[in-house]
N, C-alpha and C positions, 0 to 999 in steps of 0.2 A: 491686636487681633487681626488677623488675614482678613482680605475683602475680597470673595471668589468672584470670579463670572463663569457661565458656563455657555461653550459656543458650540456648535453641533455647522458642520460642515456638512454639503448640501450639493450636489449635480448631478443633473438628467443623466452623464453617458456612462451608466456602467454596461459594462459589455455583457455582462450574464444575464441582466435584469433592467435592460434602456428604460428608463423613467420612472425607476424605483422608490425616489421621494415622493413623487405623486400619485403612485399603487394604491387603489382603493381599497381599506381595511375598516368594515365595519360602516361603511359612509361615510369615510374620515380619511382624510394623505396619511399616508404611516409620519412622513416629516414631524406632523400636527399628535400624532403620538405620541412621536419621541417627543417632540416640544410640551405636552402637558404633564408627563414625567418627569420632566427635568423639572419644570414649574413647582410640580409638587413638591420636590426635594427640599424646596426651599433654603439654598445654598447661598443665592444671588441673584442678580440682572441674568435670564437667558436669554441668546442670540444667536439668530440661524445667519451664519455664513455662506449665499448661496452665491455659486454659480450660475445662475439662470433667473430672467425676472418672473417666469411663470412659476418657482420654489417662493419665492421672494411675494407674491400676490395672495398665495395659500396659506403662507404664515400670518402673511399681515390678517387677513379674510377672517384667521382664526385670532383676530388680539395681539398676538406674538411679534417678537421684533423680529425684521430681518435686515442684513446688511449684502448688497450688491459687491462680489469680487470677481478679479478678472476670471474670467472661466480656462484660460489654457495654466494656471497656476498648480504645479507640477503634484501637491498632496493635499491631504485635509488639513494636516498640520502648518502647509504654507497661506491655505486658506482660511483658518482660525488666524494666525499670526495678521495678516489680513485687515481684515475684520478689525480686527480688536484695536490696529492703529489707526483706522480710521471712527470707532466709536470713544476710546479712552486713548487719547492725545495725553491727557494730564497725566498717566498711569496709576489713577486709582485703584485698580483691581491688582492685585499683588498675585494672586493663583489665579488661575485660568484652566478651567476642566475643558478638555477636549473629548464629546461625547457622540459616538457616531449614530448617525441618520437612521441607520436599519437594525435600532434595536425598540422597535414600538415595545415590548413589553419589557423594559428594565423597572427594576422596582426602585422607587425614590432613595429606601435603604440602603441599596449599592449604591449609588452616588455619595450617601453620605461618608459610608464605608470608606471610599476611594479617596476624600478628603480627609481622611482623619488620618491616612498613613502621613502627610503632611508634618503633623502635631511633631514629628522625631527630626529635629534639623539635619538627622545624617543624610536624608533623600533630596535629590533634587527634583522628582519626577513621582509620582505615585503613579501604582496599575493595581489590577486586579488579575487573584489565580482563583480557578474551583478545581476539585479534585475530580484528574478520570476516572471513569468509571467502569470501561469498558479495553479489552483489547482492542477493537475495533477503533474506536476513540484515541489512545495509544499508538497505532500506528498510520493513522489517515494525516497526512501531510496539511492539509485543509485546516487543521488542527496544531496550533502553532503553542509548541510548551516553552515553558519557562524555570531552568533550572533554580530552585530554590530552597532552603532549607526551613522547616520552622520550630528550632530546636526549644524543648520544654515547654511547649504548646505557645510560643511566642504568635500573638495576631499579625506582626507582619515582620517579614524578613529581606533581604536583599536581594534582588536577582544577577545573578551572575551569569546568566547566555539566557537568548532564547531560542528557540530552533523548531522546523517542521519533522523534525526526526526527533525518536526519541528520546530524551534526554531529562535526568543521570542514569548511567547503566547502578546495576546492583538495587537489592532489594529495597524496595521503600514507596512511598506516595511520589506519584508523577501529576503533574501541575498542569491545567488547561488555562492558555493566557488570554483572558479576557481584556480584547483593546480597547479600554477605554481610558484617560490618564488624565493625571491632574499636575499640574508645572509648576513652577514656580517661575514667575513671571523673567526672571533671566536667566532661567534652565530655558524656557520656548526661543527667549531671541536667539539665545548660544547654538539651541539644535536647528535651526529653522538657518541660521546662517554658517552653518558647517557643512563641507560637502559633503556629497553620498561616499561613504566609508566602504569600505573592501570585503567586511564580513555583512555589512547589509546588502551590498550588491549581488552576493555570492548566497545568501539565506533569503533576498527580497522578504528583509523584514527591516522596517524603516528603525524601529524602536533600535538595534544595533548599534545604530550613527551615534547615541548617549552614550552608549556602554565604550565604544572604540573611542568617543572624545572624553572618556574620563568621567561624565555623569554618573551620580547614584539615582538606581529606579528602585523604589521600596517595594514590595507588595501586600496587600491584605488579603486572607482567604474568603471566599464565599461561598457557600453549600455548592451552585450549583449555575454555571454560567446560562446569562440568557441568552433566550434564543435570538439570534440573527437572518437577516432577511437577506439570501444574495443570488435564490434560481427562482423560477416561475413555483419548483416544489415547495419551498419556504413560503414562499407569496402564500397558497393555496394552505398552507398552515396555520399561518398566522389569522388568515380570513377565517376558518373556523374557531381557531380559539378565539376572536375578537368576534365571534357570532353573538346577536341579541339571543 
């Protein structure tokens, strides 16, 4: 049987939205959100990967583990990797869900969802697709799809690109790529120590570097991707729906 952990990577400097782990949502850090969703999931050990001791105080505050990484560490994916060799030396946790910080309302369901693409040895990496739904959706770059098929209502299929443009031409369902991913524990070292690849650099889509070094990403559908938190207008959203 697989033994997950789930890490949620964590720091103050995003440029859209400076100190967006510690964004006050409902009386509560969004971090401390995402952290009791994951909890709920009941997958495994969660751990926030922070960049900063004051992400690192708010988890603790709230119960939750957190692990101090160097803050100039290039992604979330190097910051998870991180983490994780500084809490499991022995390598008990065989997957490693990598879950980002700025999705306070993801449903515990999807996480489970994400690990169950795992179950099929062909993948090395699980993600999550919802279906767009809009032309606008379709053509907003912000909006990063993932070419995949799901032939004879198959729950998860393989992804073969993913891109800010739209992708596959010709009629059919188009794929909204929900970043959230589950590894397998030497799918993470292998991408985490391969360089930045030529179609990632060219797409700034990091998920690329698997596909260019020969990794399988599976995917499973879900109705409907969560919402993410990354301008002051998302903030200002989420604070209503997380309204008492």
């Amino acid at each position: 049987m697989p033994s997950p952990i789930v890490m949620i990577p964590a720091r103050l400097g995003s440029t859209r939205l400076p100190g967006k782990p510690l964004a006050d949502i409902g009386g509560v850090p969004m971090i401390v959100h995402v952290l009791k969703r994951a909890e709920h999931a009941a997958l495994g050990p969660v751990a926030v990967a922070c960049a900063e001791s004051a992400i690192a105080e708010a988890v603790t505050a709230a119960g939750g583990r957190a692990v101090l990484t160097d803050p100039d560490l290039p992604s979330g994916s190097d910051r998870i990797h991180a983490a994780l060799a500084a809490i499991d030396q022995g390598g008990r946790h065989d997957v490693v869900v990598n879950l980002q910080g700025d999705l306070p309302g993801i449903e515990p369901e999807t996480l489970r969802t994400l690990l169950a693409v795992l179950d099929d040895p062909r993948f090395d990496i699980a993600t999550l697709v919802a279906p767009i739904a809009s032309e606008a959706e379709a053509e907003a770059p912000s909006v990063v799809k993932a070419a995949c098929g799901f032939g004879n209502g198959a729950p998860v299929a393989p992804v073969l690109y993913f891109s800010r443009n739209r992708i596959p031409s010709g009629v059919g369902a188009l794929w909204h790529h929900v970043g959230v991913y589950a590894y397998r524990r030497a799918a993470l070292e292998r991408f985490v120590n391969a360089p930045p690849s030529p179609l990632e650099q060219r797409e700034k889509l990091e998920q690329l570097r698997a596909l260019e070094a020969g990794m399988r990403i599976g995917a499973a559908r879900i109705a409907r991707a969560p919402f993410g938190v990354d301008t002051p207008e998302d903030l200002e959203r989420a604070r209503k729906e997380f309204a008492p």
